[in-house]
C-alpha positions as CSV (number, residue, x, y, z in Angstrom):
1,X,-9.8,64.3,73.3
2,X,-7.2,66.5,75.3
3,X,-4.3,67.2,73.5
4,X,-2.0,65.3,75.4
5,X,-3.6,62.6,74.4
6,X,-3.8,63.4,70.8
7,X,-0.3,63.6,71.4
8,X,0.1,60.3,72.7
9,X,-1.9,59.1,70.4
10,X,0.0,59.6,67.4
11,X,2.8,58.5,69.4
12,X,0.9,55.0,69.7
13,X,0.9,54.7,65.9
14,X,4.4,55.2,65.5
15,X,5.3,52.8,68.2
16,X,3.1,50.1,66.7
17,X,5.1,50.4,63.2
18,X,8.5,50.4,65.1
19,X,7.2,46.9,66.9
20,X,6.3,46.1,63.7
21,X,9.2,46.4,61.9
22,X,10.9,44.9,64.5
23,X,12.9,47.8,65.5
24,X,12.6,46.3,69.3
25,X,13.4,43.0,71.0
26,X,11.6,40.4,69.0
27,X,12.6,38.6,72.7
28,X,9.9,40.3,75.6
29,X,10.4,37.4,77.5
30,X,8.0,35.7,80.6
31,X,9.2,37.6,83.2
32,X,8.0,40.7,84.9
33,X,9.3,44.6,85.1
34,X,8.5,47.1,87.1
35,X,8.2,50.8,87.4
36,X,8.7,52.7,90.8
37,X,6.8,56.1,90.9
38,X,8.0,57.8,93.9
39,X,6.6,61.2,95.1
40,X,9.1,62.3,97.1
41,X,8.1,63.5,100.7
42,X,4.1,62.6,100.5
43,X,2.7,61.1,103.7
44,X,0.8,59.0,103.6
45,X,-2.2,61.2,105.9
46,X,-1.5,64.1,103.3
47,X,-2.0,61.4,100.6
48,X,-6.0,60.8,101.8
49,X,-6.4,63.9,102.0
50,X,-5.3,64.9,98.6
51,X,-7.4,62.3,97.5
52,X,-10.6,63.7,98.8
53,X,-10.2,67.0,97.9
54,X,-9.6,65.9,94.4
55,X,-5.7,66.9,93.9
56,X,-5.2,63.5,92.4
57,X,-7.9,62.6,90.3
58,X,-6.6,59.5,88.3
59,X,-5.0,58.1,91.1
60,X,-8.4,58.1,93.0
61,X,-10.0,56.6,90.2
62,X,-7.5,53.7,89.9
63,X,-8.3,52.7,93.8
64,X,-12.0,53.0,93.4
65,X,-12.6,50.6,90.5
66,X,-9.9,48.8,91.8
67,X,-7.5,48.2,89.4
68,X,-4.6,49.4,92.6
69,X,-4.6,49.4,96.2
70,X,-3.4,51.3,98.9
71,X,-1.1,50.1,101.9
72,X,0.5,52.2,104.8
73,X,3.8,51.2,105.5
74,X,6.3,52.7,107.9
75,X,9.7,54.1,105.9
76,X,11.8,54.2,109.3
77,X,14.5,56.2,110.5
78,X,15.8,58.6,109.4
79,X,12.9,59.6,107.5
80,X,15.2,60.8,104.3
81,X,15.2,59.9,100.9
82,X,18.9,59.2,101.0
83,X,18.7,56.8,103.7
84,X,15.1,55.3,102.2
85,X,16.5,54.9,98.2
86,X,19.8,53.1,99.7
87,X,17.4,50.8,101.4
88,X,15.2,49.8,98.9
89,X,18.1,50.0,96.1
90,X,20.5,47.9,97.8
91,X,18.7,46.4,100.9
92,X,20.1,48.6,103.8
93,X,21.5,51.8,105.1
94,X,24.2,51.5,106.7
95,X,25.3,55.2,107.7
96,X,22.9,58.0,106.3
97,X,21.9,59.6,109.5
98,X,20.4,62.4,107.5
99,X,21.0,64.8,104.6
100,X,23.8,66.5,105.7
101,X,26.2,65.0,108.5
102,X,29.5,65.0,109.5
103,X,32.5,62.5,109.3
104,X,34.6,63.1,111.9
105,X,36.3,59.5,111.7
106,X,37.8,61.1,107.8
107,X,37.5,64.8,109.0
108,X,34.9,65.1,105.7
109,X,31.4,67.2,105.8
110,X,29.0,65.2,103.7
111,X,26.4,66.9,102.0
112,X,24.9,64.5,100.0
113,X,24.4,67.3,97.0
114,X,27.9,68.2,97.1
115,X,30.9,66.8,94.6
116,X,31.2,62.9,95.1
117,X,29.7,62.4,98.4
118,X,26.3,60.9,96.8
119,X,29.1,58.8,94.8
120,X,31.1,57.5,97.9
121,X,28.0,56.8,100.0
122,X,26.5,54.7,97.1
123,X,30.0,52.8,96.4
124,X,29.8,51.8,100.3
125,X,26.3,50.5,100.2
126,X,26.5,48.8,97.0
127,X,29.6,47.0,98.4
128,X,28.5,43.2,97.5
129,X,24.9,44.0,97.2
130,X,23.0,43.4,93.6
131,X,20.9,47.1,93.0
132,X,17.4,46.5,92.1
133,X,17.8,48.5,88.8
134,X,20.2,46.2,86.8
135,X,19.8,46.9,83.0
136,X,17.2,49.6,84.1
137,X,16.9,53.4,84.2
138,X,16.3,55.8,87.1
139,X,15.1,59.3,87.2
140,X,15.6,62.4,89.1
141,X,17.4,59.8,92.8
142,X,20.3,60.3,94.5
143,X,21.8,56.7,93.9
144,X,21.3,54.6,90.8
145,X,20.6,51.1,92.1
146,X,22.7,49.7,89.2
147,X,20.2,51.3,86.5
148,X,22.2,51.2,83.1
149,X,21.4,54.7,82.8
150,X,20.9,57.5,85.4
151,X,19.1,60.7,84.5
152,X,19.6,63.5,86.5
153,X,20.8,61.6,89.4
154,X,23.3,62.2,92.4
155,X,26.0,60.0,92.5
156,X,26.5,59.6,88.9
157,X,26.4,64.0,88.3
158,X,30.6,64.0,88.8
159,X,30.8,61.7,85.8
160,X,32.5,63.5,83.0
161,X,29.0,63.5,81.2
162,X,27.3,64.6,84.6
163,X,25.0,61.3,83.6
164,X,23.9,62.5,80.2
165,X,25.7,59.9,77.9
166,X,24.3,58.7,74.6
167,X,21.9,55.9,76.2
168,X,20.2,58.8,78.6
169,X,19.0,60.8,75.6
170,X,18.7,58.4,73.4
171,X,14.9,58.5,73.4
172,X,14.7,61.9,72.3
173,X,15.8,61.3,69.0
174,X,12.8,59.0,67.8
175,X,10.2,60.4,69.6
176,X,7.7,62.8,67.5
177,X,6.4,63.5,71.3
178,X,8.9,65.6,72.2
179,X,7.6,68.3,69.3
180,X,4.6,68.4,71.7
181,X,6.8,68.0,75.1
182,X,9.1,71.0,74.3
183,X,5.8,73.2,72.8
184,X,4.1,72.6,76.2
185,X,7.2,73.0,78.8
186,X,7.9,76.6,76.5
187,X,3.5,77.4,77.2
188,X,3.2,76.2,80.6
189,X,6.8,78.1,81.6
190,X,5.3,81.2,79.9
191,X,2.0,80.9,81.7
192,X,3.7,80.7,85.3
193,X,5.8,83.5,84.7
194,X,2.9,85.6,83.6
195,X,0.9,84.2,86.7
196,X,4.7,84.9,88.8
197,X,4.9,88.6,87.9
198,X,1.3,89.3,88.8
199,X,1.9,87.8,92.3
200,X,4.9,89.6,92.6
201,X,3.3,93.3,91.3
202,X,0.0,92.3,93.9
203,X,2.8,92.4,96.8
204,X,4.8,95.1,95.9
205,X,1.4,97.7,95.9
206,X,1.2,95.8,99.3
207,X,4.4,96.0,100.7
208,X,5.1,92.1,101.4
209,X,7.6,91.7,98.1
210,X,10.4,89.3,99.1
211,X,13.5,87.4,96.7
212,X,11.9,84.2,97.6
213,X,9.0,85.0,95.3
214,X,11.2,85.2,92.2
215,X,12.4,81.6,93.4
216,X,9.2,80.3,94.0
217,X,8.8,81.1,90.1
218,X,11.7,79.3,89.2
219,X,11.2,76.2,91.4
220,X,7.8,76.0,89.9
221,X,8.7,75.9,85.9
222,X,12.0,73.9,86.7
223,X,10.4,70.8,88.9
224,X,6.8,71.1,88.0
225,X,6.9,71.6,84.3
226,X,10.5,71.0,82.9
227,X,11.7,68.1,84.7
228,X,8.3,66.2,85.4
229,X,7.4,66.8,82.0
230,X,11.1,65.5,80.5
231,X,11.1,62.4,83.0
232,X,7.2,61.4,82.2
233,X,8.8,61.8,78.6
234,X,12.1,59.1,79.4
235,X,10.0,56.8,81.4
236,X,7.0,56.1,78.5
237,X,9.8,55.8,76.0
238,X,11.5,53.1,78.5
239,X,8.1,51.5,78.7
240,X,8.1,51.3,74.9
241,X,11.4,49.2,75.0
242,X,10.7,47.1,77.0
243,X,13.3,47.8,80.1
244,X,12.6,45.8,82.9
245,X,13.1,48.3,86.0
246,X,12.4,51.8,86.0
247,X,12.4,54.5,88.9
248,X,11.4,57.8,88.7
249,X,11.3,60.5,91.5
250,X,8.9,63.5,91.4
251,X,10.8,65.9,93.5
252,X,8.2,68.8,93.2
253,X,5.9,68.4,96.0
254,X,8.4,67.8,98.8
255,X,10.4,70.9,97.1
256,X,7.3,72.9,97.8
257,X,6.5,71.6,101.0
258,X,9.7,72.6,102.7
259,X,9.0,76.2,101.9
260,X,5.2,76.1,102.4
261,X,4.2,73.1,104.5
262,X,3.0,69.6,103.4
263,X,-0.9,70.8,103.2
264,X,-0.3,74.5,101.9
265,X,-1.9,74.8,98.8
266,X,1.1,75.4,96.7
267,X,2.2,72.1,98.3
268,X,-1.1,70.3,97.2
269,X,-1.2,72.2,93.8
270,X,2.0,70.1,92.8
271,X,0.1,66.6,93.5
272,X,-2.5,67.5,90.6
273,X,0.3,67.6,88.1
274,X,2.2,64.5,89.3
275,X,-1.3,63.0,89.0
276,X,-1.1,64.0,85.5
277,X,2.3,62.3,85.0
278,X,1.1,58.6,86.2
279,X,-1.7,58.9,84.3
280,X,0.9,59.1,81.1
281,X,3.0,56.6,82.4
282,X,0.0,53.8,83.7
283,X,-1.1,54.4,80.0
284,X,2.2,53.5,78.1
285,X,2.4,50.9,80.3
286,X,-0.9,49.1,79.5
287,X,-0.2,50.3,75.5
288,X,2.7,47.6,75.6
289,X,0.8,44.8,77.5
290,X,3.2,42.1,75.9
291,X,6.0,43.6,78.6
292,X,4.1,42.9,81.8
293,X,5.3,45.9,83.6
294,X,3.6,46.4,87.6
295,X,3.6,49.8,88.3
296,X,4.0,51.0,91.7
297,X,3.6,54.3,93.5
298,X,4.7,55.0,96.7
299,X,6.4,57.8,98.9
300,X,9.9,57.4,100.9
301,X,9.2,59.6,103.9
302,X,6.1,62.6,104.7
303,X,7.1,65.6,106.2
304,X,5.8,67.6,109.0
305,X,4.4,71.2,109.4
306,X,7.2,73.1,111.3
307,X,8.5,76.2,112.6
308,X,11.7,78.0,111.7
309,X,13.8,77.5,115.0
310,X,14.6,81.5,114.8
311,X,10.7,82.1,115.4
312,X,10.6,80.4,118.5
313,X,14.6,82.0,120.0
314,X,14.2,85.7,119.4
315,X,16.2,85.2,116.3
316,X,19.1,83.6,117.2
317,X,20.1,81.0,115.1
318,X,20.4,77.4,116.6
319,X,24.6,77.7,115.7
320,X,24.1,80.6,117.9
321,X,22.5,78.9,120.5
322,X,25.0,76.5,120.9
323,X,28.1,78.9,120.8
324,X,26.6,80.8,124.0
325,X,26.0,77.5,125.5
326,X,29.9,76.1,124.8
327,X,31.1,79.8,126.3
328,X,28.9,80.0,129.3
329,X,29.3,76.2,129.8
330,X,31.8,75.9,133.1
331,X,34.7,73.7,131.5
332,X,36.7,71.6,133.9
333,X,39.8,68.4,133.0
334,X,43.1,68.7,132.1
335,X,42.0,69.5,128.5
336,X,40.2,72.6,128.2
337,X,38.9,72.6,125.0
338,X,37.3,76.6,125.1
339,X,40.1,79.0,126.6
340,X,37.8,81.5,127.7
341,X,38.3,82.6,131.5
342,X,34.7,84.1,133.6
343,X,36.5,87.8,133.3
344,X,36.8,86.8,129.2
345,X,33.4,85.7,129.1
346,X,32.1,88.8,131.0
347,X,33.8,91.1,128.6
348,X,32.4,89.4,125.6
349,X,29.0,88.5,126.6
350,X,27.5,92.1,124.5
351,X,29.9,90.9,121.6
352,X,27.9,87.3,121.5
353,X,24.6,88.7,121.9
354,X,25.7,91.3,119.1
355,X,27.0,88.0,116.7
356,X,23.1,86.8,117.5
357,X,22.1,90.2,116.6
358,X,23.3,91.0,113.5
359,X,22.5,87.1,112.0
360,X,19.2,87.8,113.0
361,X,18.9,91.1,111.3
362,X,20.5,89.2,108.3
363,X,18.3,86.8,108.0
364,X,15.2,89.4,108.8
365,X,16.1,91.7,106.3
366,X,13.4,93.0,103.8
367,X,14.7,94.3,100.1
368,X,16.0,96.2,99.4
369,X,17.9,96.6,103.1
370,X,18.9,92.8,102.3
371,X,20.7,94.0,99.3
372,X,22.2,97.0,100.6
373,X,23.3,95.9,103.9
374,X,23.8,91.9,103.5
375,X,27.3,92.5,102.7
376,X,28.0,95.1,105.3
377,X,26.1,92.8,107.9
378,X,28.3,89.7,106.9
379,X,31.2,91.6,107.8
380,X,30.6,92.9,111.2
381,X,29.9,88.9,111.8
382,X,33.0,87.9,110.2
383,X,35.1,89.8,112.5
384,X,33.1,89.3,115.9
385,X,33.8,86.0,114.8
386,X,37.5,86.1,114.3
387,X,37.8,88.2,117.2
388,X,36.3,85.4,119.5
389,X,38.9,83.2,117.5
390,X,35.7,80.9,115.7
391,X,34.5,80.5,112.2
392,X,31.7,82.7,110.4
393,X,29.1,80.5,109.5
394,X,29.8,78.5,113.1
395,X,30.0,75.0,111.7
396,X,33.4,74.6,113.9
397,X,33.5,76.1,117.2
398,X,36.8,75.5,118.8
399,X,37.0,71.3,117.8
400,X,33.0,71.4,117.9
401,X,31.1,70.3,115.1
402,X,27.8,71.6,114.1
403,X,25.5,70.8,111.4
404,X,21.9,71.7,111.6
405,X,19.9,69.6,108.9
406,X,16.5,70.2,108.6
407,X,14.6,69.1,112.1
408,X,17.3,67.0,113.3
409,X,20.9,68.8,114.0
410,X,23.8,66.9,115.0
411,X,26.7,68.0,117.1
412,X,30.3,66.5,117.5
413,X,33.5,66.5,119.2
414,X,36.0,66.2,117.1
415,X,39.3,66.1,119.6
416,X,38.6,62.6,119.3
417,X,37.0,60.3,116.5
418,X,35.3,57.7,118.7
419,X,31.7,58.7,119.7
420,X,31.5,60.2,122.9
421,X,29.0,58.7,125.7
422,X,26.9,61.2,127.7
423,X,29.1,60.4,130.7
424,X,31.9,62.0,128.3
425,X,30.5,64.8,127.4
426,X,29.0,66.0,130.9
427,X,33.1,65.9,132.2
428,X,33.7,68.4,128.9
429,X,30.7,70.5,129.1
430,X,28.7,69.8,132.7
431,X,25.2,71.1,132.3
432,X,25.4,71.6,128.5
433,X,22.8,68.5,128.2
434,X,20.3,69.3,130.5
435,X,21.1,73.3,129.4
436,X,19.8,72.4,125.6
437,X,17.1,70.3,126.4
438,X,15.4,72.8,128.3
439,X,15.2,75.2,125.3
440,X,11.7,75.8,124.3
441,X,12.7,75.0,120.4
442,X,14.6,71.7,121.1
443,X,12.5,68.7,121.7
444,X,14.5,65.6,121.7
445,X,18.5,65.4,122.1
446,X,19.6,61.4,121.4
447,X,22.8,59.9,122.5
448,X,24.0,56.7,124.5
449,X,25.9,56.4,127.9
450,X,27.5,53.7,129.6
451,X,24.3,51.3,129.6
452,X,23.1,52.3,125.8
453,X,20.8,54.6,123.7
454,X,19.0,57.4,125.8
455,X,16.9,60.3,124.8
456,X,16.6,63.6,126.8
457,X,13.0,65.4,126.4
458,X,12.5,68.1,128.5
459,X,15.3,67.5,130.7
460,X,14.3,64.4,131.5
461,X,16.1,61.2,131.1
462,X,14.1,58.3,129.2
463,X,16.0,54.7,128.2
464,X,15.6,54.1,124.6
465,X,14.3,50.5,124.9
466,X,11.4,48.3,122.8
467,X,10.6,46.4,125.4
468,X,10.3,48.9,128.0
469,X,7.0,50.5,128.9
470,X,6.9,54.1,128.4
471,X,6.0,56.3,130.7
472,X,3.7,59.7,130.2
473,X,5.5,62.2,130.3
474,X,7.6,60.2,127.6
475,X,7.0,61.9,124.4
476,X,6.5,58.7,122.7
477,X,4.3,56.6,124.7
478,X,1.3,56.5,123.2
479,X,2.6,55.9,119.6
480,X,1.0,52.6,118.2
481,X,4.4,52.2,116.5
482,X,6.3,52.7,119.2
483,X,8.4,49.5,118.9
484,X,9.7,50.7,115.5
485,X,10.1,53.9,116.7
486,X,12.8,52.6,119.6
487,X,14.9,50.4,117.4
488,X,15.1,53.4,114.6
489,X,16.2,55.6,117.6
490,X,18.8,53.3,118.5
491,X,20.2,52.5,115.4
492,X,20.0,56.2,114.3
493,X,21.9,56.7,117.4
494,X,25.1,54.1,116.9
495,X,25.1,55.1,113.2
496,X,28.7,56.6,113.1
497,X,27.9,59.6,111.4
498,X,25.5,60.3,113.9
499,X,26.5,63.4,115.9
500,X,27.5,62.7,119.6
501,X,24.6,64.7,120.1
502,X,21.5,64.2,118.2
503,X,19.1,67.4,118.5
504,X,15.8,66.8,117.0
505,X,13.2,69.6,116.9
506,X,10.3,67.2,117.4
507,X,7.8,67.6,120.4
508,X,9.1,70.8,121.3
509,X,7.4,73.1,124.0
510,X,6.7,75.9,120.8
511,X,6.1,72.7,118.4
512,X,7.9,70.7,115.8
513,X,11.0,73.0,114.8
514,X,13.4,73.3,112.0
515,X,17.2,74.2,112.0
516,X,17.3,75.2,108.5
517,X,14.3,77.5,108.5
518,X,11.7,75.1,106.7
519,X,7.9,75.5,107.0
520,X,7.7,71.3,106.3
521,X,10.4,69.2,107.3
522,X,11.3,65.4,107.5
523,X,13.9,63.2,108.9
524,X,12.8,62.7,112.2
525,X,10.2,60.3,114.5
526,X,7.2,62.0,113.8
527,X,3.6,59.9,112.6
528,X,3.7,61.9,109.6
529,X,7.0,61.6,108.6
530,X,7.1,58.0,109.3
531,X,4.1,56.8,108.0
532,X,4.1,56.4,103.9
533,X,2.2,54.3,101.6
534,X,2.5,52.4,98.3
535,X,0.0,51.5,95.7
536,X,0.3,48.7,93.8
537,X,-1.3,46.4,91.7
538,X,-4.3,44.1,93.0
539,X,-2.3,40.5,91.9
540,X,0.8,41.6,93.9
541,X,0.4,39.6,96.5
542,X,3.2,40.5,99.4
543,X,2.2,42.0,102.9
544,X,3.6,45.9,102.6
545,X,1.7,46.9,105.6
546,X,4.6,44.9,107.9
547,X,7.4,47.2,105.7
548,X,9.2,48.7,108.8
549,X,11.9,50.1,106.9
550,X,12.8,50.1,103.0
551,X,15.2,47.3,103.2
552,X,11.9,45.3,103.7
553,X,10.7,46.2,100.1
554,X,14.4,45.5,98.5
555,X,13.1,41.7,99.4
556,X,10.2,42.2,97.4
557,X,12.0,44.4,94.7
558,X,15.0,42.1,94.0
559,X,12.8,39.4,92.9
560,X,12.0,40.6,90.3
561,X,15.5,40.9,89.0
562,X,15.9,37.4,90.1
563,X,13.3,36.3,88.5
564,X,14.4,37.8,85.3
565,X,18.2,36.3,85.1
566,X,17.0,32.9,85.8
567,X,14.9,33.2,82.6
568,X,17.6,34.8,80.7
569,X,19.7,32.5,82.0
570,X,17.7,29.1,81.0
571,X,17.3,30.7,77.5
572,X,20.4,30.9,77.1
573,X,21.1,27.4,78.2
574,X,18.5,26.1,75.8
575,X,20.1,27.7,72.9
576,X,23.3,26.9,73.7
577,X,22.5,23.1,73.8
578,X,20.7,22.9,70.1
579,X,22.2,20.7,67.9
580,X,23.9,22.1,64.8
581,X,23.1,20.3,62.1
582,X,25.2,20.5,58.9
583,X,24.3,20.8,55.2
């Protein structure tokens, strides 16, 4: 017997003489719960493959006797777990174009991690819409679903408890597990920092020692030990009372996978010990068969091996980019919304390549030049900046917005709040279009003229249409998919806080590119970003295959809490209508 299970074991007894002494709900009721294991970013191609090489043992085993099975649905766009958890929590998403986007109708940047935007984009979706997570818990999401309790989760981290109130750690307390819990996070933590160092010491004899490696360390004992083993703890003690819904994200393998790709080992490493944590939680569930709980795992989006855009433009950032585009752009109308005259431009030209220059150098910077010179470096940008009357880090450029995201970057005109139609923004900037979509590390750029959605590729102009055929030189027309694909373009496209220009760095000439410098990366149209899977149990009989997009599986989802307050309800009604009968 592995310790972890001796561990669990003893658990077991104790858990039987709590049921016994009817320190639970005498009350399980007829209905059904559920818990929702989602492993954030994991295609569902990367899946198989992690199958057969062996990264997920238990999970394999489950499919092959056949007590689960394994659909492929499509999560939609924008393939993002914000846009994917408001979906499937509350049965649509109305306006997530992506991770980080801009509101230029409120003049608000909205970074989902930053203070209370999670919280305001949660209030707008949960607007007269019942969360799938009533009376439940959630784990490690960016909105709560209505879950009674939120651990660790987004929208409620502004709260004066930051989430943590007496009913989230309430489990700790009873639990003799969490002797074994904290003994283990305390060894394994030790164990990867010994293993950390050594890494670190092999590349300093060979010259290749970075910062990154010392986060690399940290990511690995904060997402892969401390939090997976603390949220396997809170979900096995939810099992054990009996609440009805329960979600829990793994974050660590789409953590790793944006810094090493979705098949680098590192990546791959992660699935093993999320394996280990459904095992836990598939065997607390069938410890309390009296609570009929479905467990489900499934992914809300894959990523996508990419390449840093800098890689593929000499080193000049994609903010870059688009600042010597706006300059060298000819600007004609009665508004001219750059000032900068063809003797200006000629005069500055060395100080713009010199910006380009010195971010590159920044960014390129081994230690310990990075922690000599970063400082030194910032400030020569700084005032080149200033000079050319423009901010630092280039988000604003003279009433333009920019905000690179990952593979998708979105750019807006803020002299006005209403989108802008390509017809627009050709009379502001003429050749700026055709100019960006001709650069060999930008593969799609979405907007809509006068006659609707459109999509540039190449500097070619294709009609964003699902009943259109495609033709070849369309990037998209021999996609299978290819209807779903159209309608997620278009409505990614009239989302409001889509930019007026959507650049995506999909089906580039130099390959699938990222903004933000990510070796995997997600959000876009790509097969592997698109297309997840869910496993569920054999009985479940619903059609997940047809799931286009996540508000599908809120249909299915819902039910279940439907389900669940008509019993309550008729309970209720029963016991209400007893007679009382008097001495």
């Amino acid at each position: 017997m592995k310790w972890d299970e001796f561990a669990f074991a003893i658990q077991n007894r104790i858990d039987r003489i709590i049921r016994w002494a009817r320190l639970v709900p005498s009350y399980a009721g007829d209905y059904r719960r559920f818990i929702i294991i989602q492993i954030d970013g994991l295609s569902y191609s990367t899946l198989i493959k992690a199958l057969r090489k062996k990264r997920m043992p238990f999970t394999a085993r489950l499919l092959e006797r056949g007590a689960a099975k394994l659909k492929q649905f499509s999560c939609g766009l924008p393939s993002s777990t914000p846009a994917f958890q408001a979906g499937i929590m509350y049965g649509e998403t109305i306006d997530i174009p992506g991770f980080h986007w801009y509101d230029k109708r409120r003049n608000v940047d909205m970074y989902i991690p930053a203070l209370n935007v999670s919280t305001m984009v949660e209030q707008r979706h949960a607007e007269g819409r019942p969360g799938i997570l009533k009376d439940g818990t959630s784990y490690g999401c960016i909105f709560g679903g209505e879950a009674e309790t939120a651990v660790v989760n987004f929208s409620r981290l502004t709260a004066p408890n930051l989430g943590l109130n007496l009913s989230t750690i309430r489990f700790f307390l009873p639990n003799f597990i969490i002797l074994w819990v904290v003994v283990k996070i305390a060894f394994l933590s030790a164990i990867e920092l010994i293993k950390g160092l050594y890494r670190i010491v092999i590349d300093l004899v060979r010259g290749r020692l970075r910062f990154i490696k010392f986060k690399l360390i940290l990511f690995k004992i904060i997402f892969s030990i401390v939090i997976r083993q603390l949220f396997t703890l809170g979900v096995s003690h939810d099992i054990y009372r009996g609440i009805p819904a329960i979600y829990v994200n793994f974050v660590g393998y789409d953590v790793f996978a944006h810094g090493n790709g979705p098949e680098h080992k590192r990546s791959l490493g992660v699935l093993k010990e999320i394996d280990s944590s459904i095992r836990q939680i598939y065997r607390a569930a069938r410890r309390a068969p009296e609570f009929k709980y479905d467990l489900f795992i499934l992914s809300d989006h894959g990523q996508v091996a990419s390449i840093p855009f800098e890689q593929v433009s000499g080193g000049v950032s994609f903010k870059d980019l688009i600042l010597t585009a706006l300059i060298n752009t000819r600007l004609e109308g009665k508004e001219r919304r750059l000032e900068i005259g063809e003797e200006q431009k000629g005069k500055w030209a060395w100080q713009i390549s010199l910006i380009s220059r010195i971010g590159s150098l920044r960014r390129s910077a081994n230690w310990p030049l990075s922690v000599l010179c970063q400082r030194y470096l910032q400030y020569l940008r700084s005032s080149f900046c200033k000079k050319l009357n423009i901010t630092a880090d280039l988000n604003f450029i003279d009433q333009v917005v920019i905000i690179p995201a990952g593979p998708n970057a979105f750019i807006y005109f803020t002299h006005t709040q209403e989108k802008l139609t390509v017809e627009q923004i050709e009379e502001l900037y003429p050749g700026l279009i055709n100019y960006l979509s001709g650069h060999p590390g930008i593969g799609l750029i979405l907007a809509a003229d006068r006659d609707g959605p459109v999509l540039f590729h190449r500097r070619n102009r294709f009609r964003i249409d699902p009943e259109t055929e495609t033709t070849p030189d369309n990037p998209f027309h021999d996609r299978p998919d290819l209807a779903i694909v159209m309608e997620g373009l278009a409505r990614l496209i009239y989302m409001p806080g889509s930019g007026d220009l959507t650049v995506l760095g999909h089906y580039a000439p130099a390959g699938n590119i990222s903004y933000v410098g990510e070796y995997g990366s997600h959000a876009g149209p790509s097969e592997e970003e698109m297309k997840v899977f869910i496993i569920h149990p054999p009985d479940v009989d619903y059609r997940f295959e047809d799931v286009t997009r996540p508000g599908d599986l809120y249909r299915f989802f819902i039910n279940y809490r439907l389900d669940r307050e008509r019993q309550l309800y008729a309970r209720s009604e029963e016991q209400y209508s007893e007679p009382i009968v008097s001495a």
